[in-house]
C-alpha angles and dihedrals in degrees: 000000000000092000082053108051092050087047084060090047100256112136121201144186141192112259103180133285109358099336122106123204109223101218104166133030122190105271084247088070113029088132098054123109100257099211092055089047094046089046095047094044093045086043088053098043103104092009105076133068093228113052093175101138083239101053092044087058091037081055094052100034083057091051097053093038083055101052092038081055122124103257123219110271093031109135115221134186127251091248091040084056086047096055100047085043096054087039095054094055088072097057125111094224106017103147083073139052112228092272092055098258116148120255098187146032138180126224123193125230090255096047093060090037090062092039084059090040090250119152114248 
């Protein structure tokens, strides 16, 4: 487990008796909370089909993005909608959520208009 999670970039240290310090995170997720991270990726190492150091992070970082998601019936801010919004544009897949979901759709002027009995 050790050789993996440096793999992965996190660097640990004893920290006497059974505590770890965690001295070191992957640049991708600096701003993650380490002991979350440490816990997903141990909890990973022998679970999952794909043990690649990468896939291992990609699985945890999913997690946490997921359950720091907004949920339905959350209410948000204008500028709060602005900024996901902005900030989704520079995704690499942003049309989908980690689990393939989709995050957007278009409708087309007809379509609402039939949804609100308008004539097209």
């Amino acid at each position: 487990a050790q050789e993996t999670l440096r793999a992965v970039g996190l660097l640990l240290e004893e920290f006497g008796g059974s505590s770890v310090a965690v001295r070191g995170l992957p640049a991708p997720v600096a701003g993650a909370d380490p002991v979350e991270l440490l816990e997903g990726i141990l909890s990973r190492i022998g679970s999952e089909e794909d043990a690649r150091p990468e896939a291992l992070v990609e699985g945890v970082l999913a997690g946490i993005a997921c359950r720091a998601a907004v949920k339905a019936g959350e209410r948000l801010g204008r500028d709060q909608v602005a900024d996901l919004l902005r900030a989704a544009e520079e995704l690499t897949h942003a049309h989908t959520c980690p689990h393939g979901r989709p995050t957007r759709l278009t409708l087309s002027r007809g379509r609402l208009e039939r949804w609100f009995h308008r004539t097209v």
